[in-house]
mmCIF file of the N, C-alpha and C atoms, coordinates in Angstrom:
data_MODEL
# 
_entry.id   MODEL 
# 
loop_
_atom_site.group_PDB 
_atom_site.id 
_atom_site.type_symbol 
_atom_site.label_atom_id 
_atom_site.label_alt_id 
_atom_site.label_comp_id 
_atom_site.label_asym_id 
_atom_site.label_entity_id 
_atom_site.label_seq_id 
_atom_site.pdbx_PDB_ins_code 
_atom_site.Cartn_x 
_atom_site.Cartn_y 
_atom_site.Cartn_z 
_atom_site.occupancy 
_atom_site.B_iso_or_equiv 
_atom_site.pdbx_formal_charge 
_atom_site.auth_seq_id 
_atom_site.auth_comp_id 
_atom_site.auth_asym_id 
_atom_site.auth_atom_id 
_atom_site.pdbx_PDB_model_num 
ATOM 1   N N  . UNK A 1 1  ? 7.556   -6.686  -13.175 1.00 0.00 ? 1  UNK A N  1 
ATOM 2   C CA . UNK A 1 1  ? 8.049   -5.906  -12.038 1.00 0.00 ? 1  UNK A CA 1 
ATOM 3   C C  . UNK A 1 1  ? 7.037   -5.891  -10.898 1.00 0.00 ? 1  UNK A C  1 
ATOM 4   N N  . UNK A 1 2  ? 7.398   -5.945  -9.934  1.00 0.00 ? 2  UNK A N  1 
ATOM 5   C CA . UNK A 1 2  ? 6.610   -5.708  -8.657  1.00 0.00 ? 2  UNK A CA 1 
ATOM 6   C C  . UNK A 1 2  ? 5.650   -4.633  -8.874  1.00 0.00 ? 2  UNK A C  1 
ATOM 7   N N  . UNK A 1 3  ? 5.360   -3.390  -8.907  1.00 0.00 ? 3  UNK A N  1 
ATOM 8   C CA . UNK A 1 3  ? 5.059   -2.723  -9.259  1.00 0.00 ? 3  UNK A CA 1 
ATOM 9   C C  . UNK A 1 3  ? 3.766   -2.824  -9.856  1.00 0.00 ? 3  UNK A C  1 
ATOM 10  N N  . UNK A 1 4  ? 3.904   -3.109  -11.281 1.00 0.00 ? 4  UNK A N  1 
ATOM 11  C CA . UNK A 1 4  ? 3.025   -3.706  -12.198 1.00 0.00 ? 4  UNK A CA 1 
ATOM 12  C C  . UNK A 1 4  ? 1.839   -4.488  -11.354 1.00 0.00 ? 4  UNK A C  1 
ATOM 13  N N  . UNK A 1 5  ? 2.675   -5.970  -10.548 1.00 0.00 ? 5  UNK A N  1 
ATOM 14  C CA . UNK A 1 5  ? 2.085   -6.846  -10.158 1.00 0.00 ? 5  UNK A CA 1 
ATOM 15  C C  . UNK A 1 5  ? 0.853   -6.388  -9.319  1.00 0.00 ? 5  UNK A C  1 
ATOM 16  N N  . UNK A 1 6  ? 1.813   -5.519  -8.420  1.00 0.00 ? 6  UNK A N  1 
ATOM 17  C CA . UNK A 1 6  ? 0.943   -4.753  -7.482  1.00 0.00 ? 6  UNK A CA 1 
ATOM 18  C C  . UNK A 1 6  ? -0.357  -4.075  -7.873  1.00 0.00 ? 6  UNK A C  1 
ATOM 19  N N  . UNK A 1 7  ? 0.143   -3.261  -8.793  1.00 0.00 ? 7  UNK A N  1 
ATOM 20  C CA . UNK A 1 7  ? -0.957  -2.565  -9.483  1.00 0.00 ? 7  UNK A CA 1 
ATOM 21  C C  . UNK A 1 7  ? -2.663  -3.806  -9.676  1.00 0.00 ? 7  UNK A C  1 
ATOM 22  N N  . UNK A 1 8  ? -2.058  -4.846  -10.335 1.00 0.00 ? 8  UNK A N  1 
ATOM 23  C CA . UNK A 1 8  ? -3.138  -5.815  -10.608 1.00 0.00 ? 8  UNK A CA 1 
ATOM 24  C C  . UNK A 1 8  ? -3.628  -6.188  -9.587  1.00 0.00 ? 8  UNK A C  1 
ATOM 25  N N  . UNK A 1 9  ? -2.675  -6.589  -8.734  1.00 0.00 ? 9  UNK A N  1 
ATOM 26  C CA . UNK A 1 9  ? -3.196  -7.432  -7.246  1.00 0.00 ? 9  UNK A CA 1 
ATOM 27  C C  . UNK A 1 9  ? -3.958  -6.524  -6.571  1.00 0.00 ? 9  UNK A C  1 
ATOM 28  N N  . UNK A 1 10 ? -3.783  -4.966  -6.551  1.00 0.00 ? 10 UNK A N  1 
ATOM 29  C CA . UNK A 1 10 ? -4.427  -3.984  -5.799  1.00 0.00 ? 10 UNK A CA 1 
ATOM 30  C C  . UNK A 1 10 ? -6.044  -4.106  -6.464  1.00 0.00 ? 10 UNK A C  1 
ATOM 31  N N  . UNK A 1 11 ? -6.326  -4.014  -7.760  1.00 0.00 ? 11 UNK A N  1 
ATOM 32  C CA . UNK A 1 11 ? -7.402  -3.951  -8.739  1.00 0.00 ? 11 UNK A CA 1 
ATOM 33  C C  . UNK A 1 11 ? -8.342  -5.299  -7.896  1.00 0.00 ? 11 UNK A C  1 
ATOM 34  N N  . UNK A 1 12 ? -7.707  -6.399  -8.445  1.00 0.00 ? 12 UNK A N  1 
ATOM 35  C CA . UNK A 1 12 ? -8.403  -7.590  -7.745  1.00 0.00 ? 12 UNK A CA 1 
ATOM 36  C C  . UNK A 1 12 ? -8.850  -7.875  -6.350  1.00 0.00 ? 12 UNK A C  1 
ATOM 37  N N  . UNK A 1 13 ? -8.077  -6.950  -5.520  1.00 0.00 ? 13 UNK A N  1 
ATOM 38  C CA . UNK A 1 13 ? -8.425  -7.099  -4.072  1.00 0.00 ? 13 UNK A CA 1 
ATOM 39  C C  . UNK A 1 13 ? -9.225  -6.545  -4.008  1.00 0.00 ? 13 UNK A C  1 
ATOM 40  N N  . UNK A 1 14 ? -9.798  -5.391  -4.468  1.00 0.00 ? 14 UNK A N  1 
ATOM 41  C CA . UNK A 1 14 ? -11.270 -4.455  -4.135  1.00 0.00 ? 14 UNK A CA 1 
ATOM 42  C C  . UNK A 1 14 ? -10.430 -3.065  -3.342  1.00 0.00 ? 14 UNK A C  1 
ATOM 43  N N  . UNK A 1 15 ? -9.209  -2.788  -3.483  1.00 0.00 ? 15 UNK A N  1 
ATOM 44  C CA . UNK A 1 15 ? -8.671  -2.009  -2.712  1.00 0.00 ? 15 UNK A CA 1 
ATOM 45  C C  . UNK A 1 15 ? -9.105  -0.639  -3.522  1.00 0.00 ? 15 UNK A C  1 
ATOM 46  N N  . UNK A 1 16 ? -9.630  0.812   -2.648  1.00 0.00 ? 16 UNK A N  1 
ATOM 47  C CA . UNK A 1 16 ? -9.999  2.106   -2.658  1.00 0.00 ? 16 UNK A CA 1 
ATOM 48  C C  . UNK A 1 16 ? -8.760  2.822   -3.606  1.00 0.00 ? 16 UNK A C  1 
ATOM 49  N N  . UNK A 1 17 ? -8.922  3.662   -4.263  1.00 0.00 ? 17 UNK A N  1 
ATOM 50  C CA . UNK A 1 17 ? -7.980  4.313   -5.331  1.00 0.00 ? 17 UNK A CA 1 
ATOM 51  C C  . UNK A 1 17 ? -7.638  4.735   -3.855  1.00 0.00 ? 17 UNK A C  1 
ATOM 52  N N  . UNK A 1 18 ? -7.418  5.265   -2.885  1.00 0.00 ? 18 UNK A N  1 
ATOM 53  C CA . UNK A 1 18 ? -6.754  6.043   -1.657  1.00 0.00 ? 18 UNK A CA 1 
ATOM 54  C C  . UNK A 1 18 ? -6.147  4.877   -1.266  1.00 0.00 ? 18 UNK A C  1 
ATOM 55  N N  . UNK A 1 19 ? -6.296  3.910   -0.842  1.00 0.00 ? 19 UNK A N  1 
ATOM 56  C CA . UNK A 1 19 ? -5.244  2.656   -0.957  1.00 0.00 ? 19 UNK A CA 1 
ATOM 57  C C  . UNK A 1 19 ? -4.532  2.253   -1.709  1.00 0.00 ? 19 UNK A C  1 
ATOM 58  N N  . UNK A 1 20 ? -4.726  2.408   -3.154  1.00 0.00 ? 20 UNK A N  1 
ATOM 59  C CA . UNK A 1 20 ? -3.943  2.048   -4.054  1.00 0.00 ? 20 UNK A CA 1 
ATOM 60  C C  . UNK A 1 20 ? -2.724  3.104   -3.986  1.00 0.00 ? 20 UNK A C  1 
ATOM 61  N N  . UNK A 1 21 ? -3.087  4.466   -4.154  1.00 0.00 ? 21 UNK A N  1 
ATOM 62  C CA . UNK A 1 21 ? -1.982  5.041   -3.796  1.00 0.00 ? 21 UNK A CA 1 
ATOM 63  C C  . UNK A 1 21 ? -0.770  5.108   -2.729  1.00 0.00 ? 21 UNK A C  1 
ATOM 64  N N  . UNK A 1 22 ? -1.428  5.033   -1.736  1.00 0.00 ? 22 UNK A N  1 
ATOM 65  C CA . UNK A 1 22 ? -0.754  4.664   -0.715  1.00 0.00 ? 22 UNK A CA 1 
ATOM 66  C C  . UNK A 1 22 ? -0.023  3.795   -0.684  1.00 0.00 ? 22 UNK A C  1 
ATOM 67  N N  . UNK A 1 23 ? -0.532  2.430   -1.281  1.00 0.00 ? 23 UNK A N  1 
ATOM 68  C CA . UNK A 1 23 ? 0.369   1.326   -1.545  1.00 0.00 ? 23 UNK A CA 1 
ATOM 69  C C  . UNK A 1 23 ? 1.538   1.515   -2.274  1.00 0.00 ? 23 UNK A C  1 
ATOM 70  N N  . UNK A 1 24 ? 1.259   1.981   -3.251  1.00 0.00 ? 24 UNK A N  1 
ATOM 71  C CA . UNK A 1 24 ? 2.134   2.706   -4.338  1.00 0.00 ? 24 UNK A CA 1 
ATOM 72  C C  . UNK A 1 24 ? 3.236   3.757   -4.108  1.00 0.00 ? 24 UNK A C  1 
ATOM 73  N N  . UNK A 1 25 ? 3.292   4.250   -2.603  1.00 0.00 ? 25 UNK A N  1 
ATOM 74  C CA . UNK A 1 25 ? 3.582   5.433   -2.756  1.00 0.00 ? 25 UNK A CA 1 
ATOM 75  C C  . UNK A 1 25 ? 4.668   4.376   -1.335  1.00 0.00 ? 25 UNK A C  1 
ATOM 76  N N  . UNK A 1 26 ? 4.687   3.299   -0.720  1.00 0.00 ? 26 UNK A N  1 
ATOM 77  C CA . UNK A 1 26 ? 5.234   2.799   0.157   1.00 0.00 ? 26 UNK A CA 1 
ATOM 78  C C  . UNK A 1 26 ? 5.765   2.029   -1.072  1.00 0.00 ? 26 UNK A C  1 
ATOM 79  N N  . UNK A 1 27 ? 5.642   1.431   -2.007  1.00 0.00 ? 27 UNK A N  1 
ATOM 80  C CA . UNK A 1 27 ? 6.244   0.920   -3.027  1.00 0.00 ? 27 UNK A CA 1 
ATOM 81  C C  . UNK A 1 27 ? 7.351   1.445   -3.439  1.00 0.00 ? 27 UNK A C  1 
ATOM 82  N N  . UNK A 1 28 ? 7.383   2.703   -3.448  1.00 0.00 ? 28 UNK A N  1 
ATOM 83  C CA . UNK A 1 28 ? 8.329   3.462   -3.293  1.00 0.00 ? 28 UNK A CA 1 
ATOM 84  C C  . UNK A 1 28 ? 9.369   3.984   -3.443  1.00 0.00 ? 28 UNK A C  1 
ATOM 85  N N  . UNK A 1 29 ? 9.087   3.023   -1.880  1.00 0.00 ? 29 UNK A N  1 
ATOM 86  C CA . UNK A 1 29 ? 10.002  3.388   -0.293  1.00 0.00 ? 29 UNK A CA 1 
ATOM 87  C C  . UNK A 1 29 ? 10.017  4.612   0.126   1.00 0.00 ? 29 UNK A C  1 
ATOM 88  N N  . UNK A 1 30 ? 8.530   5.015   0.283   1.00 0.00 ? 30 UNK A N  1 
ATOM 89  C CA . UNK A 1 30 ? 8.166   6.452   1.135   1.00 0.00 ? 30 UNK A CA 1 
ATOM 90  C C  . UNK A 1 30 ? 7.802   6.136   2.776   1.00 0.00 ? 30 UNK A C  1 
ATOM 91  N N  . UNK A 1 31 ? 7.941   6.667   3.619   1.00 0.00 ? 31 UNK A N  1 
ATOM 92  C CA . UNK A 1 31 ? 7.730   6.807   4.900   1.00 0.00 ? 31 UNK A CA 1 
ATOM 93  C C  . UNK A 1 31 ? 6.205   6.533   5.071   1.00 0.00 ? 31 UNK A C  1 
ATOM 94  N N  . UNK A 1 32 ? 5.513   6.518   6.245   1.00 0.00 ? 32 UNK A N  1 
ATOM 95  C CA . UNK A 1 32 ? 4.234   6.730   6.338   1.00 0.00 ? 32 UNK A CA 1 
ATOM 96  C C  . UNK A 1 32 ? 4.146   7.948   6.503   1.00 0.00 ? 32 UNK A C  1 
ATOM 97  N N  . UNK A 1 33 ? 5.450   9.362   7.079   1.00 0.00 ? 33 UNK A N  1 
ATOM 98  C CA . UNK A 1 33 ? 5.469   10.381  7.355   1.00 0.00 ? 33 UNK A CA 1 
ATOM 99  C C  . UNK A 1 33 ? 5.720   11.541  6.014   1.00 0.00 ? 33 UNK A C  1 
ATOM 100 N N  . UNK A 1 34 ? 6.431   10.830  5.200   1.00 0.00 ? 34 UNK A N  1 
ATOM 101 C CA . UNK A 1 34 ? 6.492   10.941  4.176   1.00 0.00 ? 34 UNK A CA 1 
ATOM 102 C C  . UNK A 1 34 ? 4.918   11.634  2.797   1.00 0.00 ? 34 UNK A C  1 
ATOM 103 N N  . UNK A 1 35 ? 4.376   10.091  3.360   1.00 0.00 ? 35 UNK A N  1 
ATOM 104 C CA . UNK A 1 35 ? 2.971   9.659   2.667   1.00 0.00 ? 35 UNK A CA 1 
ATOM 105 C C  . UNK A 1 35 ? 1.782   10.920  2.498   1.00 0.00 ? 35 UNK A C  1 
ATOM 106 N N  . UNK A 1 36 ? 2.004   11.008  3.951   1.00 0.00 ? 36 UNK A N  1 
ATOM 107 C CA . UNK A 1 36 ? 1.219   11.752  4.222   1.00 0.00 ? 36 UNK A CA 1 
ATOM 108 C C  . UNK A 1 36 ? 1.044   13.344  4.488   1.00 0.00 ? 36 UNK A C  1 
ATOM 109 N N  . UNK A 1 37 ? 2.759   13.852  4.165   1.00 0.00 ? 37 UNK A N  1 
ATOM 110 C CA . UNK A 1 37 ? 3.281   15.176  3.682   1.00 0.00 ? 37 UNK A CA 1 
ATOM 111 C C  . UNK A 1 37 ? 2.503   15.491  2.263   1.00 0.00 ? 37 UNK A C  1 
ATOM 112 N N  . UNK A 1 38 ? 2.550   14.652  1.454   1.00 0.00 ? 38 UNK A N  1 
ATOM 113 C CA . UNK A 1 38 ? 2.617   14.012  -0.219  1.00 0.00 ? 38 UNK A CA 1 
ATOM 114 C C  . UNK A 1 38 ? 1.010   14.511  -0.319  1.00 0.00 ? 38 UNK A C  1 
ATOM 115 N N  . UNK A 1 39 ? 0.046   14.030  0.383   1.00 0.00 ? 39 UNK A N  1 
ATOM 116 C CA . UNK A 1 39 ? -1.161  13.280  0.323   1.00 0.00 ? 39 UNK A CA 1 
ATOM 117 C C  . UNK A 1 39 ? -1.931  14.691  1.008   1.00 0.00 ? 39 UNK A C  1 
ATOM 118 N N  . UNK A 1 40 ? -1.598  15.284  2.041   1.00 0.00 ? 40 UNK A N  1 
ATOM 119 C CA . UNK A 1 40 ? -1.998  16.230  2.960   1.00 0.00 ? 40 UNK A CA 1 
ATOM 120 C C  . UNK A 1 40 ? -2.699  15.804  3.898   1.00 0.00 ? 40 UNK A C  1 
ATOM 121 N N  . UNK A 1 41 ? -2.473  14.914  4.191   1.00 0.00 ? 41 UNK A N  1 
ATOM 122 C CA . UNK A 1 41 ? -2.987  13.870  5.583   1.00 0.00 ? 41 UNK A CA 1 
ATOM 123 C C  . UNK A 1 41 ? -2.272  13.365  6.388   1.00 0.00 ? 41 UNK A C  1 
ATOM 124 N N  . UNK A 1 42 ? -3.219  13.132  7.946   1.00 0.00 ? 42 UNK A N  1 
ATOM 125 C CA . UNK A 1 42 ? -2.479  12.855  8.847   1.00 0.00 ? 42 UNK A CA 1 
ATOM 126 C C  . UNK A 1 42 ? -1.681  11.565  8.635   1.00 0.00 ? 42 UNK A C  1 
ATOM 127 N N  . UNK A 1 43 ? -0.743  11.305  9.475   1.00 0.00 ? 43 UNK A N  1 
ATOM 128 C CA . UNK A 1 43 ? 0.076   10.120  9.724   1.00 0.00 ? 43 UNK A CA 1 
ATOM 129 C C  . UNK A 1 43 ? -0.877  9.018   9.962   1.00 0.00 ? 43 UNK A C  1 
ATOM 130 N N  . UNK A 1 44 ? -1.841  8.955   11.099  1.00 0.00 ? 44 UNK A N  1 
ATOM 131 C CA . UNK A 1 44 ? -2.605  8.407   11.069  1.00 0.00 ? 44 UNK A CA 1 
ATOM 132 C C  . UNK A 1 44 ? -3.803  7.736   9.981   1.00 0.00 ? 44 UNK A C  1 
ATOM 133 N N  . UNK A 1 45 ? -4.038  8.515   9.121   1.00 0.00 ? 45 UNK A N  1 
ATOM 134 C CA . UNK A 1 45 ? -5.175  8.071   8.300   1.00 0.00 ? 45 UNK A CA 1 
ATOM 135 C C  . UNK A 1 45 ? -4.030  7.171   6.923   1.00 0.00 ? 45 UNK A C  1 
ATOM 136 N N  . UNK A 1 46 ? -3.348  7.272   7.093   1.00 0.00 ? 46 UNK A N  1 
ATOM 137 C CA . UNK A 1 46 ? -2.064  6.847   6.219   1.00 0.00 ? 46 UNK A CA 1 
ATOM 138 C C  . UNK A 1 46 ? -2.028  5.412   6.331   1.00 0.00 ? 46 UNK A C  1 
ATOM 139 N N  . UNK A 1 47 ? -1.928  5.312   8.157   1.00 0.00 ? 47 UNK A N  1 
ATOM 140 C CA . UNK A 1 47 ? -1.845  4.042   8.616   1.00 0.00 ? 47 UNK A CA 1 
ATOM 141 C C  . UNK A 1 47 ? -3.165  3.249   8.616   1.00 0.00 ? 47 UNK A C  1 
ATOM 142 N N  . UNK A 1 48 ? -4.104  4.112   8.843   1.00 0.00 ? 48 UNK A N  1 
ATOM 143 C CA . UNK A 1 48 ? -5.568  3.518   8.447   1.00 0.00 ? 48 UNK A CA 1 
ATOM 144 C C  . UNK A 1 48 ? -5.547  2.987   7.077   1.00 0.00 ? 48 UNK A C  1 
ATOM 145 N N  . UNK A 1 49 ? -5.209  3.570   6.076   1.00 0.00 ? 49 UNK A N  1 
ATOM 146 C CA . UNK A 1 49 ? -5.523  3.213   4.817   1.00 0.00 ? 49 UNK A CA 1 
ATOM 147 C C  . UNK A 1 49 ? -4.425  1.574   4.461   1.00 0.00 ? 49 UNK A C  1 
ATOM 148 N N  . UNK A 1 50 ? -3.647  1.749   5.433   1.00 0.00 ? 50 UNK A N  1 
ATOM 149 C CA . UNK A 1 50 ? -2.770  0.199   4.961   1.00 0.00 ? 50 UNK A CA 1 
ATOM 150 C C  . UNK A 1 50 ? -3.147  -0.700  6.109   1.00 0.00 ? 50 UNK A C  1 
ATOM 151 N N  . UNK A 1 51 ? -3.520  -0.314  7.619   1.00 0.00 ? 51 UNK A N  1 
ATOM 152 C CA . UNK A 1 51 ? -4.136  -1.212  7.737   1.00 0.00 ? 51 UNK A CA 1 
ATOM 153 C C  . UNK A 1 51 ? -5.059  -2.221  6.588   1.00 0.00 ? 51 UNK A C  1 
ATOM 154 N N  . UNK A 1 52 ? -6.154  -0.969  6.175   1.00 0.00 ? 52 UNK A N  1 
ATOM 155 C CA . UNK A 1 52 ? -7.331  -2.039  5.117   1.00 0.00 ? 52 UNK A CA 1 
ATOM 156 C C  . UNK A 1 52 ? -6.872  -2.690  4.222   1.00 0.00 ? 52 UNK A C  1 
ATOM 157 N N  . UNK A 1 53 ? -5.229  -2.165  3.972   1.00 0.00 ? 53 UNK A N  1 
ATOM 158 C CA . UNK A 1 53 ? -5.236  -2.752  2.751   1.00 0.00 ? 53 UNK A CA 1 
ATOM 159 C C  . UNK A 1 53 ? -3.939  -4.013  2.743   1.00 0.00 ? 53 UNK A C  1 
ATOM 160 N N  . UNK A 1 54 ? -3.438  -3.941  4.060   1.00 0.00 ? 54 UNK A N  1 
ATOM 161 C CA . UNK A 1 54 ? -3.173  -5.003  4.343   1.00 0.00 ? 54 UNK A CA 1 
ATOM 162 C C  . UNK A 1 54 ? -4.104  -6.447  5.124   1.00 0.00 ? 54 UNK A C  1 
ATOM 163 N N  . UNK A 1 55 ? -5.249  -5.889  5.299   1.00 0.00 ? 55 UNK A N  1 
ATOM 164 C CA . UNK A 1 55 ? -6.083  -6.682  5.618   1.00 0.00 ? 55 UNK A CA 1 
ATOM 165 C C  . UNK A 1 55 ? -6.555  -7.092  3.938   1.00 0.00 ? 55 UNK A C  1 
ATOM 166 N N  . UNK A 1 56 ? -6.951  -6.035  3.393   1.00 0.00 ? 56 UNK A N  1 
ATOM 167 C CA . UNK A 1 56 ? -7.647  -6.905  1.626   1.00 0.00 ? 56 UNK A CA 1 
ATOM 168 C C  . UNK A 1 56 ? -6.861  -7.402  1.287   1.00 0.00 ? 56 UNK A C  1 
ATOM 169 N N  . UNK A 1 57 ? -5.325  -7.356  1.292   1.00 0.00 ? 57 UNK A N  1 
ATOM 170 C CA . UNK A 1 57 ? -4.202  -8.422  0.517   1.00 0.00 ? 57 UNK A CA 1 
ATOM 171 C C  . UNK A 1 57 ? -4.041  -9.220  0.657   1.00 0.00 ? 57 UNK A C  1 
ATOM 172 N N  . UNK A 1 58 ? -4.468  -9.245  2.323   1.00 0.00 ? 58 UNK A N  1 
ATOM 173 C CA . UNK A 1 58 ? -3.778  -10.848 3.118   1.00 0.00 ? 58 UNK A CA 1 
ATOM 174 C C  . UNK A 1 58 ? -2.361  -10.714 3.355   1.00 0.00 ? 58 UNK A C  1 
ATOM 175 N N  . UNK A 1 59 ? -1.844  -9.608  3.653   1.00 0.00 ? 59 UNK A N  1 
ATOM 176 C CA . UNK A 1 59 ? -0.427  -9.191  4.647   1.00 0.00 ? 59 UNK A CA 1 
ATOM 177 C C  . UNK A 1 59 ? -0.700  -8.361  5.474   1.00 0.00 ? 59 UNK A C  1 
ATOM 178 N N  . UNK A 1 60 ? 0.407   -8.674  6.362   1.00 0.00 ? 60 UNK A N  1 
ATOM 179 C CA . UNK A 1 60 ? 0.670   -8.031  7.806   1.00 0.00 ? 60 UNK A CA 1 
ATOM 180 C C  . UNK A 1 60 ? 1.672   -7.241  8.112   1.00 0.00 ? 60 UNK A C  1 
ATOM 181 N N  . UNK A 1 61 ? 2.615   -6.697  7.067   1.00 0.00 ? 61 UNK A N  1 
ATOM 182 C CA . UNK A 1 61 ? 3.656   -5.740  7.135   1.00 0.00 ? 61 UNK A CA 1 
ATOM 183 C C  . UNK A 1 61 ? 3.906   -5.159  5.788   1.00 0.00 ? 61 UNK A C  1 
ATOM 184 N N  . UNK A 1 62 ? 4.697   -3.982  5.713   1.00 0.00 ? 62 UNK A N  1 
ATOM 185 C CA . UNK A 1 62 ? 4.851   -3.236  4.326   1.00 0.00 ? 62 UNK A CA 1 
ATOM 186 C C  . UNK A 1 62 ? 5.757   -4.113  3.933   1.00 0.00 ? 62 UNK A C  1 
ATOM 187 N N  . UNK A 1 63 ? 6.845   -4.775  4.601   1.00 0.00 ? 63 UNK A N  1 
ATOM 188 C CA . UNK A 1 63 ? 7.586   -5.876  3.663   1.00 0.00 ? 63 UNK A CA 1 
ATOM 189 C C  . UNK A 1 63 ? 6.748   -6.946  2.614   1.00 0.00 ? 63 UNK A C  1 
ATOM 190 N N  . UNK A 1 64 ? 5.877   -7.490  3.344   1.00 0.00 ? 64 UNK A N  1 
ATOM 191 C CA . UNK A 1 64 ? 5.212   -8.291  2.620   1.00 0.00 ? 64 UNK A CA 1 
ATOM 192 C C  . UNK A 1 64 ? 4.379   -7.593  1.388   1.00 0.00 ? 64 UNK A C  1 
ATOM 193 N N  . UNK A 1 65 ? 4.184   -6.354  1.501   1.00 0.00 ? 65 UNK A N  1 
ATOM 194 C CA . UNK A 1 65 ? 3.324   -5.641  0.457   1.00 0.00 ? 65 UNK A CA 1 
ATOM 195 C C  . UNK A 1 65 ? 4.219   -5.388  -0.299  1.00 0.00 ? 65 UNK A C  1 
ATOM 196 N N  . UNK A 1 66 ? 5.503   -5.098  -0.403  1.00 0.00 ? 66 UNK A N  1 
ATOM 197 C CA . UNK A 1 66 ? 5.723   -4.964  -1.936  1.00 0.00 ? 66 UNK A CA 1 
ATOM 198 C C  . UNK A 1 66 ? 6.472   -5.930  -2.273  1.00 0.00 ? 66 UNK A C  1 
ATOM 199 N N  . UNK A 1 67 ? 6.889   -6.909  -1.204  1.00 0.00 ? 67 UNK A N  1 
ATOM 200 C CA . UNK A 1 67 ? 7.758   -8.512  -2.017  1.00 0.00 ? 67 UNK A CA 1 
ATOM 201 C C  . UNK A 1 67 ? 7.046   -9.149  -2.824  1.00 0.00 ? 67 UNK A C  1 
ATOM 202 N N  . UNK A 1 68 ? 7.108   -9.151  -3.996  1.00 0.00 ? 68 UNK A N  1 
ATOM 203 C CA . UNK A 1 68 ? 6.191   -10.425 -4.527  1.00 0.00 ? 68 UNK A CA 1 
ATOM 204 C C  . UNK A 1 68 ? 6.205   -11.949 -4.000  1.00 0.00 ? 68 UNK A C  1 
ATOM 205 N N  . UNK A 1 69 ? 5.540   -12.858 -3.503  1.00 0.00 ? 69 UNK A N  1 
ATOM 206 C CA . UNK A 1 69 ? 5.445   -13.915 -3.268  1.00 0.00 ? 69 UNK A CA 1 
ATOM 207 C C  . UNK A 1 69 ? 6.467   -15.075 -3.791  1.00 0.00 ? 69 UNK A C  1 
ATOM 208 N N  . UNK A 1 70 ? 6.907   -15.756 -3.287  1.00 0.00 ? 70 UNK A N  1 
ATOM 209 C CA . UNK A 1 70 ? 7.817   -16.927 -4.175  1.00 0.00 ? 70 UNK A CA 1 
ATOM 210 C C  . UNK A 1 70 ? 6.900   -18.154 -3.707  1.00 0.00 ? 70 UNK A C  1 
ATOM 211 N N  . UNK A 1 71 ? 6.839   -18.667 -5.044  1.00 0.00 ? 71 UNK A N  1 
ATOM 212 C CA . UNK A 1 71 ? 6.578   -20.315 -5.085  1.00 0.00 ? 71 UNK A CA 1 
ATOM 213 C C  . UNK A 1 71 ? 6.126   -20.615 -6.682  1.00 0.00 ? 71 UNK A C  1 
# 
């Protein structure tokens, strides 16, 4: 399951347990407004935290973060 995958791929990237959640929590299909109701943080630091962690994955949108890859 995606999910799962994620979980590993998050481990291997070097991604922050506060990223991992986050990831996890857009995995989801939570809002960033959502996220950060959940979390008790701003909207902003929400988006900070997937910036990094779409930079450690090597994606550029929440689509790409929880599709698993085909090939």
């Amino acid at each position: 399951p995606p999910i799962a995958a994620l979980g590993h791929l998050a481990e291997a990237s070097g991604l922050t347990a506060r990223e991992r959640e986050v990831v996890a929590l857009v995995a989801e299909g939570l809002s960033n407004r959502a996220i950060a109701d959940r979390l008790v943080v701003s909207t902003r630091t929400v988006e900070n935290h997937l910036h990094r962690a779409y930079a450690k994955l090597g994606v550029s949108s929440r689509s790409e973060l929880v599709v698993p890859p085909r090939g």
